[in-house]
MIKE-539560 format. One record per residue (C-alpha): x, y, z. Coordinates in Angstrom, 2 decimals, always signed. Layout:
<sites>
        x        y        z
        X        Y        Z
...
</sites>
This chain:
<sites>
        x        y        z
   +17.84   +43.89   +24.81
   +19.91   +42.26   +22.08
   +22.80   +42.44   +23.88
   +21.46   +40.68   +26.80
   +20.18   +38.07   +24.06
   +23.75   +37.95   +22.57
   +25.22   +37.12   +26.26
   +22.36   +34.89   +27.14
   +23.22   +32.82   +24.05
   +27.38   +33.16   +24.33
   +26.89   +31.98   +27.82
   +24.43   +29.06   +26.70
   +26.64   +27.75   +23.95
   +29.62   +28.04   +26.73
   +27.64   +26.09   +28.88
   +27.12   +23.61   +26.02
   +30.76   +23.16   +24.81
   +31.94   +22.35   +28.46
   +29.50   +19.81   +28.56
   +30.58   +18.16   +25.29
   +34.11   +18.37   +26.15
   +33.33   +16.34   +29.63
   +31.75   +14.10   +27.96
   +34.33   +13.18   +25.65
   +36.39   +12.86   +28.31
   +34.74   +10.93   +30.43
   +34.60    +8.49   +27.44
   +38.43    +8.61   +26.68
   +39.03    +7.63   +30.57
   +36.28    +4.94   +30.52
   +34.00    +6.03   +32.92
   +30.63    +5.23   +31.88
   +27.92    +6.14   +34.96
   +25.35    +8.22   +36.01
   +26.97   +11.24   +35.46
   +27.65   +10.39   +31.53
   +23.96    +9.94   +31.40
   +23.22   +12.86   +33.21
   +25.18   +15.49   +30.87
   +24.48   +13.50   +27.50
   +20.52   +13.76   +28.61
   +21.12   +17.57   +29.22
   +23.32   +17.53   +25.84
   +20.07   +15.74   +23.76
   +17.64   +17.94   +25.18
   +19.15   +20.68   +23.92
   +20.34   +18.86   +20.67
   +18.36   +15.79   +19.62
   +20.43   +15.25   +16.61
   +23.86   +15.02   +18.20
   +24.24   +11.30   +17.42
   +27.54   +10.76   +19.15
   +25.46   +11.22   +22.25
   +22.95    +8.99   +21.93
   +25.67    +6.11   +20.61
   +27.01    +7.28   +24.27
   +23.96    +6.52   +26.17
   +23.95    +3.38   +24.24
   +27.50    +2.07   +25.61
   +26.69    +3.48   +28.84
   +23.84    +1.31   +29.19
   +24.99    -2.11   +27.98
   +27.40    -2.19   +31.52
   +24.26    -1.56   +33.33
   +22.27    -4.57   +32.30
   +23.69    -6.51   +35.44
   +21.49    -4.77   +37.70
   +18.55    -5.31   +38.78
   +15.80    -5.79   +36.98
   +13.50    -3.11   +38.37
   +16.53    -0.65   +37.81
   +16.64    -1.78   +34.20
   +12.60    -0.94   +33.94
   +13.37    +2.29   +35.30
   +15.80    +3.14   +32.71
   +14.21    +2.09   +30.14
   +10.99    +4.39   +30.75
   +13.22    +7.52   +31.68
   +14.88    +6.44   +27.81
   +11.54    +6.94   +26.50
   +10.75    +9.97   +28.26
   +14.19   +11.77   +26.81
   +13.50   +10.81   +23.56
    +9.91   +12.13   +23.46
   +11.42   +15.36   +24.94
   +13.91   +15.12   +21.80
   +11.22   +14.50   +19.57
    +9.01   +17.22   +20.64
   +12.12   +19.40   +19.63
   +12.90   +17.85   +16.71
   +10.09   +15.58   +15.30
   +12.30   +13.97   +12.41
   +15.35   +13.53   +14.58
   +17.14    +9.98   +13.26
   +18.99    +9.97   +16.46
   +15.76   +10.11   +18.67
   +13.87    +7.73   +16.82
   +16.84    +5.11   +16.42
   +17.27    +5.00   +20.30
   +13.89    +4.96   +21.12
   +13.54    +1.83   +18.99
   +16.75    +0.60   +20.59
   +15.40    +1.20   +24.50
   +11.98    -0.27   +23.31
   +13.86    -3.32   +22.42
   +16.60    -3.72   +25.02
   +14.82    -2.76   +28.03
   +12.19    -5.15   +29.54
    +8.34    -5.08   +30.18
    +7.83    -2.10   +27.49
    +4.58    -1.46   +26.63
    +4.80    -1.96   +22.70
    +0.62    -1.18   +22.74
    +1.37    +2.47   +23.74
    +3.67    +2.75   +21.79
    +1.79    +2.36   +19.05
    -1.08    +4.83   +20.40
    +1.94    +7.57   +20.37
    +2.36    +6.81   +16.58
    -0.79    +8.16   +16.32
    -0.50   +11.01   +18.01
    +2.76   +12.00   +15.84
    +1.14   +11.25   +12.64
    -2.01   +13.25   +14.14
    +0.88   +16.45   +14.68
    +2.41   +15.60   +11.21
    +0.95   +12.79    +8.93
    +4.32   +13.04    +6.55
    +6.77   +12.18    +8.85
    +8.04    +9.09    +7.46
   +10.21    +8.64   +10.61
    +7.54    +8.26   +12.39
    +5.74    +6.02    +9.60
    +8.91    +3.49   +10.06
    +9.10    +3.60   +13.58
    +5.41    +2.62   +13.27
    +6.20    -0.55   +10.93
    +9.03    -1.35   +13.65
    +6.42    -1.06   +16.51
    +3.97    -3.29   +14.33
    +6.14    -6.21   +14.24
    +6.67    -6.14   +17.92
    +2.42    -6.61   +18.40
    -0.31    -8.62   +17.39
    -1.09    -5.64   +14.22
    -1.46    -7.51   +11.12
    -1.10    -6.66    +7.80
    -4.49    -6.54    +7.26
    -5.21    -3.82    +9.90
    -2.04    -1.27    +8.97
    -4.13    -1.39    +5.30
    -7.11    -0.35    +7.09
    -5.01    +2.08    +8.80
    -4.03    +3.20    +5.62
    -7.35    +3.55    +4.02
    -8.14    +6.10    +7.00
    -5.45    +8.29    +6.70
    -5.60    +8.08    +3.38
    -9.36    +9.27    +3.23
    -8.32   +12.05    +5.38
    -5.72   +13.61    +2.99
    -5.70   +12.43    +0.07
    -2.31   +14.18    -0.33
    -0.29   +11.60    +2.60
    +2.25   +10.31    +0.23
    +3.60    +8.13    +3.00
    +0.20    +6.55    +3.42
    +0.47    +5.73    -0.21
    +3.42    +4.58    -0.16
    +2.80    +2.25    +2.86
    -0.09    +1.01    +1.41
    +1.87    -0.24    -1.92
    +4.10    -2.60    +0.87
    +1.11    -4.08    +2.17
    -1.13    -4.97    -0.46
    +1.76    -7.57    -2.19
    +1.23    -9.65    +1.34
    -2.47    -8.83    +2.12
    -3.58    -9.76    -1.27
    -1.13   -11.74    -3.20
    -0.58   -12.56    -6.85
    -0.19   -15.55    -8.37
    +3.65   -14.72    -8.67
    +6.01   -12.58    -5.91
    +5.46    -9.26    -5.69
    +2.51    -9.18    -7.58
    -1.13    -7.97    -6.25
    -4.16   -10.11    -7.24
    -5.80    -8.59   -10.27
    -9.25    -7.48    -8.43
    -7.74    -6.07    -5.74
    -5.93    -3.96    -8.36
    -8.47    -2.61   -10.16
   -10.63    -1.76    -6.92
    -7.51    +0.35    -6.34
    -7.63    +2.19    -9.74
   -11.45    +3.84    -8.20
    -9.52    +4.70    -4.75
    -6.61    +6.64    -7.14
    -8.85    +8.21    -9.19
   -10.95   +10.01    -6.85
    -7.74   +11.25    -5.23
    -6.35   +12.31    -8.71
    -9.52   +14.65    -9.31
   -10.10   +16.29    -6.02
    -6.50   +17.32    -6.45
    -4.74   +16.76    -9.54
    -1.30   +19.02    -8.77
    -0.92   +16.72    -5.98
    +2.41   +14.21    -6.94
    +1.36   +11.46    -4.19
    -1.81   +10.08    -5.98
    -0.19   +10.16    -9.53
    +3.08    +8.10    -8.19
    +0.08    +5.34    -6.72
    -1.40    +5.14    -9.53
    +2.46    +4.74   -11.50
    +2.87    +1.69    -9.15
    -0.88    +0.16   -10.55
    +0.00    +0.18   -13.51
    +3.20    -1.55   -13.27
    +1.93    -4.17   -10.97
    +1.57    -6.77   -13.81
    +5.46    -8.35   -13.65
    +6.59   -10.41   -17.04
    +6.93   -14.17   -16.80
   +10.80   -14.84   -16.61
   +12.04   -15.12   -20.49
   +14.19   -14.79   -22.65
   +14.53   -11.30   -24.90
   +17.65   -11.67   -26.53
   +20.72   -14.37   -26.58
   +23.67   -12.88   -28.47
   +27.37   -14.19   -28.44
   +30.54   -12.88   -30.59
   +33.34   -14.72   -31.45
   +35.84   -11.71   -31.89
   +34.98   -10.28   -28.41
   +34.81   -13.41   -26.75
   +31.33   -12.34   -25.04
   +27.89   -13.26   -24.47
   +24.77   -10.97   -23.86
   +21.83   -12.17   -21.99
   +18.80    -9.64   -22.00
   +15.81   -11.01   -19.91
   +12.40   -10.16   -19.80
   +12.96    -8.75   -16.33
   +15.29    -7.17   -13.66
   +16.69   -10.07   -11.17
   +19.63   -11.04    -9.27
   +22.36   -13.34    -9.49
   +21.34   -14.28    -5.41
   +17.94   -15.75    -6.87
   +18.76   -16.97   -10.47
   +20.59   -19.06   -12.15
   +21.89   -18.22   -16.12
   +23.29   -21.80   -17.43
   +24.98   -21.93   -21.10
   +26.09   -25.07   -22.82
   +28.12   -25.51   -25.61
   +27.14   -28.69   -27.54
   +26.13   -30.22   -24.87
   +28.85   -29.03   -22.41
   +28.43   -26.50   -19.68
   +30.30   -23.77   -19.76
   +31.92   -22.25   -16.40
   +30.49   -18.58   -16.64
   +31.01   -15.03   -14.93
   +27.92   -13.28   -15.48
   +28.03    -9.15   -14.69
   +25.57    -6.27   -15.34
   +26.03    -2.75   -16.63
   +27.59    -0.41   -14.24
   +27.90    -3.61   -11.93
   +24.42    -2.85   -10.72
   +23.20    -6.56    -8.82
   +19.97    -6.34   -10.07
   +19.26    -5.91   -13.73
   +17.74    -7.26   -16.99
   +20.60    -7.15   -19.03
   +23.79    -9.92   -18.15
   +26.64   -10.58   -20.02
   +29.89   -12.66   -19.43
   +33.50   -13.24   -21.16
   +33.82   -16.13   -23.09
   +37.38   -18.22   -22.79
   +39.48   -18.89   -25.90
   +38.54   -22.81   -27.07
   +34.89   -21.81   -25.72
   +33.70   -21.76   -29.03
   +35.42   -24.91   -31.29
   +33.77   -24.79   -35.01
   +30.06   -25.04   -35.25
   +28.38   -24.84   -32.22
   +25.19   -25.01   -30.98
   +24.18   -22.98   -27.55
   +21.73   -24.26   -25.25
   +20.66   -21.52   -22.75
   +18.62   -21.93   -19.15
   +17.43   -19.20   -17.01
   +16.12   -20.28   -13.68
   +14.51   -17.93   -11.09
   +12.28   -17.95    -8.10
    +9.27   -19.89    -7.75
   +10.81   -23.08   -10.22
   +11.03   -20.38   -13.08
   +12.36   -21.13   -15.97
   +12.97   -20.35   -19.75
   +15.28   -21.80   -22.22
   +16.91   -20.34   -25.70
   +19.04   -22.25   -27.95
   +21.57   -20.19   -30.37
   +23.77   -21.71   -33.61
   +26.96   -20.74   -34.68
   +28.63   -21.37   -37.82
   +32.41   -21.58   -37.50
   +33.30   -19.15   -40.21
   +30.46   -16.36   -38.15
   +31.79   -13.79   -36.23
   +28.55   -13.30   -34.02
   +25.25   -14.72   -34.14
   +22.26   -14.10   -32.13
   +18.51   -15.10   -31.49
   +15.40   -13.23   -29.65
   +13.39   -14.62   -27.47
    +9.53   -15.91   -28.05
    +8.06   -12.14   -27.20
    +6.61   -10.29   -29.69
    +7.79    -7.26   -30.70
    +5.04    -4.95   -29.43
    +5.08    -6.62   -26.04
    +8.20    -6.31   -25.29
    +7.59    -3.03   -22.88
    +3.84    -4.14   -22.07
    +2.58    -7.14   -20.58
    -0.34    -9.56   -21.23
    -3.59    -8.43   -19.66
    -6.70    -9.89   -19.20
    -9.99    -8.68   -20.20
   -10.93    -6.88   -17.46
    -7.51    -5.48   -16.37
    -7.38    -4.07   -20.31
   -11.16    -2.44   -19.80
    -9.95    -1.01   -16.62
    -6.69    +0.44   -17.89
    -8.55    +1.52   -20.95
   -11.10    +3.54   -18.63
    -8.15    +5.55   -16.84
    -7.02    +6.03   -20.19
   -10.16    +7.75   -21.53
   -10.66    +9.36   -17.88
    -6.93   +10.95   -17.69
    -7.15   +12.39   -21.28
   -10.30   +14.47   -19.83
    -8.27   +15.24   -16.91
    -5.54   +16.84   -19.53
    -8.12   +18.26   -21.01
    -9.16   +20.24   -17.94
    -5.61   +20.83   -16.68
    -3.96   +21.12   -20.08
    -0.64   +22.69   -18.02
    -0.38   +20.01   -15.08
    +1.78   +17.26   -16.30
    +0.57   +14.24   -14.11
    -2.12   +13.04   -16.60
    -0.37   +13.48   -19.75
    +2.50   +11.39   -18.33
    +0.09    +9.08   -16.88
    -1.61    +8.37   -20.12
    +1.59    +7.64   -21.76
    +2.47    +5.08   -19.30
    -1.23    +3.64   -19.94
    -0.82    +3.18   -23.51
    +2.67    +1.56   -23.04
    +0.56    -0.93   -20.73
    -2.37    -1.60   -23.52
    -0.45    -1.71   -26.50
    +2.81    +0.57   -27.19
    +3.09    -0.41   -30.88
    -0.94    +0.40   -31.30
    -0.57    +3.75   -29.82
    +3.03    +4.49   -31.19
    +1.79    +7.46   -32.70
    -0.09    +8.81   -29.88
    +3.04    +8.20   -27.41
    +5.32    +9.96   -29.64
    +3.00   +13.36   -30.01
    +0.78   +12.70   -26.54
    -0.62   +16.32   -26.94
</sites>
């Protein structure tokens, strides 16, 4: 019986290299028709992830769209039918959800609300599968779904399993433009802390369970710094300048301006490990920059007419001089909260420490309540970050 298996199989994959090798071929000699689609649809079937094929198909296709229309309809609905065969192989194949998206999009009269209805019916099979999760978001913006509805969407596969980590994580995308802050990227407050009760059920029905405990991560770090200035250093015998800002941004959306008594200086500005977004910017100074005593006027400008300003002095005979920024000290990794987001925060506090309590080996709520107390006050609760058991 093996034998016969071992033949079967040698005779398969003999079957399968031919095929490949025509195709090729056929490619090399330009002669993209029916019959390429016919063996690279036999090729798929058997091998959903052979992406060569698909980017085939592809090029086959685009000297086809000078039929007729009725033939392109037809080809685009025997497209989808290949690639659901490919999927039911392979459910996570990137090659048979990137076509799919491609045929939805290329071929006419598609029926976009279906397609959404067989989102459903993947998720249903496997609610992880965060290719189907982004083909979903690509389907989305193709309908009449608003934002509003895929949180609702959310919600319900959320309450289902509290473990869907890609209903989490969709969720966190959504709420910044269902219910925004008063700056970019932020959530408004209420809507916030009506998230802190969804988390926390989830954290105590399950508390190994990662997906909850990176939600609740993203909560607390919701509250972004106004744009400032931490630190404004410059050195005469390196010729530099360090810029550290009260935030990550880029050089696409902000603007770092220095002038030197009342001159503007012509500046390079790079980050560490030239990353393009970071907090920390510094430049090289020219020689002459720098002419005696000087006084440095510095002006950050972001997104949203943000702005913050810093002003430096440097004697002639100093080598470096520097000045920090309006921030105190014990802020400088937390952020100002109001008075209900600090009762809130101070609740999860109290509420993960009995979690620990009950699950003194599970790490989630011990690192949890050190992020918390970072949030409320690291300097007041220096003590209890530094020995959290």
């Amino acid at each position: 019986a093996r034998r016969g298996e071992r033949k079967e199989r040698e005779k398969k994959l003999k079957i399968y290299k031919a095929a490949t090798q025509k195709v090729i071929q056929k490619r090399q000699n330009q002669e993209l028709d029916d019959e390429q689609l016919h063996i690279t649809g036999q090729i798929l079937q058997s091998n959903p992830d052979y992406t060569t094929m698909w980017n085939i198909r592809r090029e086959v296709f685009m000297t086809h769209f000078s039929k007729s229309l009725k033939k392109n309809v037809e080809d685009g609905v025997g497209e989808l039918l290949l690639t659901e065969t490919a999927l039911q192989k392979n459910p996570k194949s990137y090659g048979a959800w990137s076509h799919r998206a491609w045929a939805m999009e290329n071929f006419p009269d598609m029926d976009w609300v279906k397609e959404l209805r067989l989102c459903n019916l993947f998720l249903d099979q496997d609610e992880r599968n965060f290719h189907c999760w982004d083909y979903r978001r690509f389907v989305c913006s193709h309908t009449k779904v608003t934002a509003e509805m895929e949180l609702a969407f959310t919600m319900d596969r959320i309450a289902a399993n509290f473990s869907n980590y890609s209903a989490w994580h969709y969720r966190s995308s959504l709420l910044p433009s269902v219910h925004p802050g008063p700056r970019e990227g932020t959530v408004e407050e209420k809507v916030i802390l009506e998230e802190y009760n969804l988390v926390q059920n989830a954290t105590f029905t399950d508390p190994g369970d990662q997906s909850a405990w990176f939600y609740h991560r993203w909560l607390t770090g919701r509250q972004r710094p106004a744009l400032d200035f931490l630190l404004l250093y410059i050195s005469r015998e390196n010729h530099r300048m360090i810029v550290h800002l009260t935030r990550h941004v880029t050089l696409a959306d902000t603007k770092i301006s220095i002038a030197v008594n009342g001159s503007s200086l012509q500046l390079s500005w790079e980050a560490p490990c030239q990353s393009l977004c970071s907090s920390l910017w510094w430049c090289h100074l020219h020689e002459g920059s720098l002419p005696g005593d000087c006084t440095l006027e510095a002006v950050v400008h972001g997104k949203d007419n943000e702005f913050a300003t810093a002003s430096l002095f440097i004697a002639a005979t100093q080598k470096e001089s520097k000045v920090t920024g309006n921030i105190p000290r014990n802020h400088l990794f937390s952020c100002e909260l109001s008075a209900s987001r600090t009762s809130v925060l101070e609740n999860e506090l109290k509420t993960c420490r009995e979690l620990h309590d009950l699950e003194p080996l599970n790490k989630w709520p011990l690192l949890t309540c050190v992020l918390l107390m970072r949030a409320l006050d690291g300097c007041k609760f220096r003590m209890d970050i530094k020995n959290p058991d």
